[in-house]
C-alpha positions as CSV (number, residue, x, y, z in Angstrom):
1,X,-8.0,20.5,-8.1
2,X,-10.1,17.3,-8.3
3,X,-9.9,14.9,-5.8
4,X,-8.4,12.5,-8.6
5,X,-5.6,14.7,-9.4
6,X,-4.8,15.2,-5.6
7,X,-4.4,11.6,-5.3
8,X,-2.6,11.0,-7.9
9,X,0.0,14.0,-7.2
10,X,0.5,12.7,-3.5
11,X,1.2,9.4,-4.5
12,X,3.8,10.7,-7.0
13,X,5.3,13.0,-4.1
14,X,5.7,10.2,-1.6
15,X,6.5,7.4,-4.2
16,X,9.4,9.8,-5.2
17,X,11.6,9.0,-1.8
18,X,10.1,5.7,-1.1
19,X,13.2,3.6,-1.3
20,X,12.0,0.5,0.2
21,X,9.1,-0.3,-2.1
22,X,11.3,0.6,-4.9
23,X,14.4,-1.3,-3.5
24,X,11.1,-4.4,-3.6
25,X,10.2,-3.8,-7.2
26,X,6.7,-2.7,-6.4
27,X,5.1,-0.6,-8.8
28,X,1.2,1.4,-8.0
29,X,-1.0,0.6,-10.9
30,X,-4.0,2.5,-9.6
31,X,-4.7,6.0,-7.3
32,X,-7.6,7.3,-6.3
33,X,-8.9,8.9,-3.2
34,X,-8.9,6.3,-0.7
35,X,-7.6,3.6,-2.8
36,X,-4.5,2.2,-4.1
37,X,-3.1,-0.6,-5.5
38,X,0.2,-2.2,-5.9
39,X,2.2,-4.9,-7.6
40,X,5.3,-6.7,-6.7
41,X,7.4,-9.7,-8.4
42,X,8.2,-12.6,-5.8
43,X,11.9,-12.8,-6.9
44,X,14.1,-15.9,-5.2
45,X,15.7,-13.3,-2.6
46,X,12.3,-12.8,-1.2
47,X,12.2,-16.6,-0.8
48,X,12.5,-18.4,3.4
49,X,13.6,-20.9,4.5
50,X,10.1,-23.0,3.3
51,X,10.5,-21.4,-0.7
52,X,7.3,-19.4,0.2
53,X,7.6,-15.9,-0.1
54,X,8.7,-14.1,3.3
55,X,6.1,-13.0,5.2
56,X,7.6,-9.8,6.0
57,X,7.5,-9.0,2.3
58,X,3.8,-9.9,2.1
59,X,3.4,-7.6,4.7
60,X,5.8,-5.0,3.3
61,X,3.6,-4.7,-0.5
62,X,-0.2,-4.3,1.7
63,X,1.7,-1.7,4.2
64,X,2.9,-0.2,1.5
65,X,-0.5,-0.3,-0.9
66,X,-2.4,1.3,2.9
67,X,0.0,3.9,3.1
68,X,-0.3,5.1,-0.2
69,X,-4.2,4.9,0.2
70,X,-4.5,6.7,3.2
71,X,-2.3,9.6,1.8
72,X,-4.4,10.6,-0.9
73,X,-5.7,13.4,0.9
74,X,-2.7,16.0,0.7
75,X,-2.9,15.5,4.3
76,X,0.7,13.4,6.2
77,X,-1.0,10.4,7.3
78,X,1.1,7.3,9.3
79,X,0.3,3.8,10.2
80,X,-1.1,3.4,13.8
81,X,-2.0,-0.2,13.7
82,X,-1.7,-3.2,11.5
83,X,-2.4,-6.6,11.1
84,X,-2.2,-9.2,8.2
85,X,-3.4,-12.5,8.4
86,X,-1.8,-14.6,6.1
87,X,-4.2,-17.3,4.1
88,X,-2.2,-19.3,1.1
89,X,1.9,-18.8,0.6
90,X,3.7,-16.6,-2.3
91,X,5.3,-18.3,-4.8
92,X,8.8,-17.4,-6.7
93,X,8.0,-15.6,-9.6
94,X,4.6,-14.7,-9.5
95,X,3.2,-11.3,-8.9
96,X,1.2,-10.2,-5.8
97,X,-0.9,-7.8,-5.7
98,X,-2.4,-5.5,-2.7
99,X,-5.3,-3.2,-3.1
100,X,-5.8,-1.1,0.0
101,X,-10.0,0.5,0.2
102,X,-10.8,3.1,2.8
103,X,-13.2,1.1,4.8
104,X,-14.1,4.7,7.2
105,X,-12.3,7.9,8.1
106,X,-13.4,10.1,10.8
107,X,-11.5,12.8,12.4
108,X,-7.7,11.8,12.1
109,X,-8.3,8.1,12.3
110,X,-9.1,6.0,9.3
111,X,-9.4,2.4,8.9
112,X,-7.9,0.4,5.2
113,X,-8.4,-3.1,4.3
114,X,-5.7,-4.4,1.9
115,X,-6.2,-7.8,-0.4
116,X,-3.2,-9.7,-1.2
117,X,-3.7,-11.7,-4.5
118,X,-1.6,-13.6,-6.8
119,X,-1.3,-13.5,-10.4
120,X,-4.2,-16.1,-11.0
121,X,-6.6,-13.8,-8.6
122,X,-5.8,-15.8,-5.1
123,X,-6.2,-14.3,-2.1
124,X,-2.8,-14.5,-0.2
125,X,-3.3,-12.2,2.7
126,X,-5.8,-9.8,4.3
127,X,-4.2,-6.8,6.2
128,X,-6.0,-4.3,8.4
129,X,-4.4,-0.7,8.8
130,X,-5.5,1.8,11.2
131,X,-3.7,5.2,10.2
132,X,-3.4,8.7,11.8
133,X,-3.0,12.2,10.3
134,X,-0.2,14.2,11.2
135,X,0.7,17.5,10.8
136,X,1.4,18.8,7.4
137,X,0.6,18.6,3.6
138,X,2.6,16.7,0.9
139,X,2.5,19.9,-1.5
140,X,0.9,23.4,-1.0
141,X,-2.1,23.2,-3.1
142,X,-2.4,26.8,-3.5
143,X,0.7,26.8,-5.6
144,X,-0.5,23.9,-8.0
């Protein structure tokens, strides 16, 4: 199996049961081994109190582009750490964007960088995740 197809077969697995992006209207328009990236509409019931897109949602699309990055591997892999830092607001209806890249992964620790981008290419938020393998596989590769 290439390292492409594992990806993109892990990300199908977990996106399968992942509710909450879903329930956010993200979407994964790219997969690759260490890599991911995902979309999401700012819709008016993401909106706070300011009319800027909830920081918690920000958060929510680069968590979810770093844990679909760090699983790419057929190996169970989990957030450890995180931390966004959060650099120009969301607007109602435009799309963000978050594309996590595998900055280094050693042993079971790895380390992700997600940009947050708007429609027009701004950068919104920069998140750090620190992940951690567990044990198991997302699909037996042997039956593949």
């Amino acid at each position: 199996m290439t390292p492409q197809k594992r990806a993109r077969v892990c990300a199908d697995l977990m996106w399968a049961n992942d509710r909450a992006s879903q329930a956010l209207g993200m979407r994964i328009t790219a997969i690759a081994p260490g890599s991911a990236t995902l979309s999401m509409p700012v819709r008016d019931d993401m909106l706070n109190g300011h009319g800027m897109c909830h920081g918690g949602m920000i958060f929510a699309l680069a968590d979810s582009a770093f844990a679909f990055a760090c699983n790419t591997y057929n190996v169970l892999t989990v957030a450890q750490s995180n931390q966004i830092t959060y650099l120009a607001p969301g607007v109602a209806n435009d799309t963000l964007t978050a594309t996590a890249t595998e900055v280094a992964r050693l042993g079971r620790s790895g380390t992700y960088d997600v940009m947050v981008t708007n429609a027009t290419g701004d950068k919104i938020a920069l998140f750090r995740g620190l992940s951690r393998t567990i044990k198991g596989q997302h699909f037996d590769e042997d039956t593949a």
